[in-house]
C-alpha positions in Angstrom: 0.0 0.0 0.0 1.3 3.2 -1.1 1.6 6.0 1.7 1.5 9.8 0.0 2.8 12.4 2.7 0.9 15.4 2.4 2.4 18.8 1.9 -0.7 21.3 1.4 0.6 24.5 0.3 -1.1 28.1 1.3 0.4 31.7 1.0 3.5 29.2 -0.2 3.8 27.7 3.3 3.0 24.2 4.3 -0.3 24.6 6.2 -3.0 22.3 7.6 -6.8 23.2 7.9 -9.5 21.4 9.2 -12.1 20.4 7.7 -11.1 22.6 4.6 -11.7 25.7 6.6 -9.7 28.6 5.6 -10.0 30.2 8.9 -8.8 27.3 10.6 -5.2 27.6 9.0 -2.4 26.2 11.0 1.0 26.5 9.1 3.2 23.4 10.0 6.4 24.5 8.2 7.1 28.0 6.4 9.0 26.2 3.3 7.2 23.6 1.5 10.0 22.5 0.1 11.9 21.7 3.6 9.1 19.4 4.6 9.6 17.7 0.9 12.8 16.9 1.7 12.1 16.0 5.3 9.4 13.2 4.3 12.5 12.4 1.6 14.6 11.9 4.4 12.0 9.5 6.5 11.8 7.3 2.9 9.4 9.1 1.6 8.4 7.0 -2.5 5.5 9.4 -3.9 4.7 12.6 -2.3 0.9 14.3 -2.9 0.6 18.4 -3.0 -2.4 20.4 -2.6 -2.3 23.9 -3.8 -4.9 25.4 -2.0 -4.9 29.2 -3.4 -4.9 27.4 -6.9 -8.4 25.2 -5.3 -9.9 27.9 -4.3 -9.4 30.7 -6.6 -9.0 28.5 -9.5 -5.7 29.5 -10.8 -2.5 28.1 -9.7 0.1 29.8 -7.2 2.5 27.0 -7.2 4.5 26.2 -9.8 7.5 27.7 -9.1 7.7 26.2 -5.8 6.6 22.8 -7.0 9.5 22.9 -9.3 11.8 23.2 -6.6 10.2 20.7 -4.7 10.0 18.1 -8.0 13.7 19.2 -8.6 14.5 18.4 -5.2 13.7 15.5 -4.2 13.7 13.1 -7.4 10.7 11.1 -6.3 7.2 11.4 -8.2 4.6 13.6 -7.1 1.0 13.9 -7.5 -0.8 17.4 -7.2 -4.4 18.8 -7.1 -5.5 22.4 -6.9 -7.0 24.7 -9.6 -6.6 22.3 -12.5 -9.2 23.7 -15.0 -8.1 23.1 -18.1 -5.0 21.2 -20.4 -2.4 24.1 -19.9 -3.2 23.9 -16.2 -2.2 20.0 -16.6 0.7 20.4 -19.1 2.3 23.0 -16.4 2.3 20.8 -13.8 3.7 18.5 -15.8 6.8 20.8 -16.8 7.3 21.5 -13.4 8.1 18.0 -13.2 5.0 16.8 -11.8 3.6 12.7 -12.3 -0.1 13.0 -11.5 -2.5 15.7 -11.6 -5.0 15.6 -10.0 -8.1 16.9 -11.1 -11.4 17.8 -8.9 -14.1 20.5 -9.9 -13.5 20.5 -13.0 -13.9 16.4 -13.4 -18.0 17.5 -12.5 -18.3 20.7 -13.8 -16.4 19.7 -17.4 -16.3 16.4 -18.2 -15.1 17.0 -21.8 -11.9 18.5 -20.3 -11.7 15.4 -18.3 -11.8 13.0 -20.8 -9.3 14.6 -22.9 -6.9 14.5 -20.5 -7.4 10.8 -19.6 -7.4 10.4 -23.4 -3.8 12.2 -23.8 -2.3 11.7 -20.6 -3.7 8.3 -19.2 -2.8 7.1 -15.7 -1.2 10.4 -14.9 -4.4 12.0 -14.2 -6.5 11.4 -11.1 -9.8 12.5 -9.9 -10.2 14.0 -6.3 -13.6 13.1 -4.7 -13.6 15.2 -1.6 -17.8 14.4 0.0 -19.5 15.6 3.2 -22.3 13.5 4.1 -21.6 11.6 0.8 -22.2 14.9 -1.7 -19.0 15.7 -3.4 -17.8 19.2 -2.9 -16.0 21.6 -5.5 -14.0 25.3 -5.3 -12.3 24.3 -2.6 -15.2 22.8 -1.1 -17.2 25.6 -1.2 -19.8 24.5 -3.1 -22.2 21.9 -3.1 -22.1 19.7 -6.3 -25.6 18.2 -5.9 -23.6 14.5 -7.0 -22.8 11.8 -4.7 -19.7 10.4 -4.4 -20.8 7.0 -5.7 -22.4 8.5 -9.0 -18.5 10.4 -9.6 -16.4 7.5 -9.1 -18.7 5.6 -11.4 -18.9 7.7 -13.9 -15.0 8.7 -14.0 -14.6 4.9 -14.3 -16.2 4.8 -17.1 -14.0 7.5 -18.2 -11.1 5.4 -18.0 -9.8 7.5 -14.7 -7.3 5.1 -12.9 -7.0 6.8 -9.4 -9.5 8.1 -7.4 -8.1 10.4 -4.2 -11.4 9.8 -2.0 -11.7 12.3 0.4 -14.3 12.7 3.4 -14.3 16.4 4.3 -15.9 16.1 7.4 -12.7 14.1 8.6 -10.3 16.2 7.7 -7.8 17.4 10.0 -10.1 16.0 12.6 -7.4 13.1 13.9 -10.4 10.8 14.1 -9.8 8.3 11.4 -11.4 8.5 7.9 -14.5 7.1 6.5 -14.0 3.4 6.3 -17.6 2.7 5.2 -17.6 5.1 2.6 -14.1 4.2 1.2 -14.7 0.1 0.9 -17.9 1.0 -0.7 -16.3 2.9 -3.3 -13.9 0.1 -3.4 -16.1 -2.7 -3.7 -18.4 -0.5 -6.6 -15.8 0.2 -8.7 -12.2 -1.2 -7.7 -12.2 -3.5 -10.8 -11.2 -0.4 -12.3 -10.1 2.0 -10.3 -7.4 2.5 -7.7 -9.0 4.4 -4.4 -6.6 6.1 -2.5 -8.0 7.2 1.1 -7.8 10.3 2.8 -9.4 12.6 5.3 -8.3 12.2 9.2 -6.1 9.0 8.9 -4.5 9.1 12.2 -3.5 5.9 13.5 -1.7 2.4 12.8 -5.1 1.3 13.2 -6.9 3.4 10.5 -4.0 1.9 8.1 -4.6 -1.9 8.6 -8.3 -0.3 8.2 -7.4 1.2 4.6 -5.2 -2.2 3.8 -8.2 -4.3 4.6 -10.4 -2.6 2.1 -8.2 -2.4 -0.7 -7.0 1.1 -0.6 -4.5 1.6 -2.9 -2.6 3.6 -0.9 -3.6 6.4 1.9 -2.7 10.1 2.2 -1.4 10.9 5.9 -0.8 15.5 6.6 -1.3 16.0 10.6 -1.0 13.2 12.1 3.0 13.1 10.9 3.5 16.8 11.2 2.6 16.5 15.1 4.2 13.0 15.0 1.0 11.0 16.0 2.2 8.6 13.5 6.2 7.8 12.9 6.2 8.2 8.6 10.0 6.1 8.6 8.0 3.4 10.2 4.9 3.6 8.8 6.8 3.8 5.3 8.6 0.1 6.3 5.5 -1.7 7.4 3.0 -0.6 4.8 4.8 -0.1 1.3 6.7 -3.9 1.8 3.2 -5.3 0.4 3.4 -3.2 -3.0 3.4 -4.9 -6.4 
């Protein structure tokens, strides 16, 4: 099982928030790409970015430093936030970037979507992120009106390979992510689709959880920035059982 370090990235500092609130802003590092290199250093694989600016105003603030980051550290990295349209993707890309991760747009123009799955395959991902199972977009400001269920079909269909599944109201809450809602995602659609988990994963417990289900892999932000969770040894026990 894959584990994807988070580094969310706000006013180009390494922040958390909870529950996607932009009030609730706690910065965990001021340099992005010093925590990059620090989850490098604990054996960090695959690192995933979230530029919130870019998420919620819709155009992207990051580049430069993802470039750093990408030309740092030499391991892939996937990254979501403000991806709109193909010279959003092929940017990321540049900047040295191996998924991209796309989430309002993949409800509000599935055209785009399917272009880029059509040009750039299993580098692009879908982000589901759901409160009380309604996926969320702009930063999850807005209500889509879809489930979660009715995306991750239809994104399958697509030919999406990985979905980041996200349940907002677990975010930065410590309280361990939505199992139920994950392994029925899974079980609905992981014939073709790789889920990986995410929201409040905050415990050894909550990983066996997401390696039961058939997560793919799982994204862990505050419970290694306040060291609830060790990532060196989280890294050893989980990632020994990838193919």
């Amino acid at each position: 099982m894959q584990i994807y370090p988070a580094i969310d990235i706000k006013d180009g500092k390494c922040v958390n928030l909870v529950q996607g609130k932009f009030d609730e802003v706690t910065v965990f590092n001021e340099d992005p790409v010093a925590a990059a290199i620090d989850w490098l250093n604990h054996g960090a694989s695959f690192i995933h970015i979230v530029d919130l600016d870019g998420a919620r105003y819709g155009t992207s603030h990051s580049n430069k430093i993802v470039s750093v980051i990408a030309d740092t550290v030499k391991i892939p990295l996937q990254l979501g936030g403000g991806i709109r349209n193909m010279k959003d993707i092929e940017e990321k890309i540049s900047c040295g970037v191996k998924r991209v991760i796309i989430g309002t747009a993949a409800i509000e123009n599935q055209a785009f979507l399917e272009e880029a799955v059509a040009k750039y395959g299993d580098m692009i991902a879908v982000g589901i992120d759901a409160a009380d199972g309604i996926v969320k977009t702009n930063a999850w400001l807005s209500d889509s009106g879809i489930t979660a269920m009715e995306l991750c079909k239809r994104v399958a269909e697509i030919g999406v390979k990985y979905v980041i599944y996200t349940d907002i109201l677990k975010d930065g809450m410590m309280s361990g992510f939505n199992i139920e809602a994950t392994k029925a995602l899974i079980d609905a659609c992981g014939d073709k689709l790789s889920i990986i988990a995410s929201g409040g994963i905050s415990s050894k417990e909550d990983l066996y959880a997401a390696q039961k289900i058939g997560a793919e892999g799982v994204i862990i932000g505050k419970a290694i920035y306040n060291g609830t969770l060790d990532l060196s040894a989280v890294i050893k026990e989980f990632e020994g059982d990838k193919k």
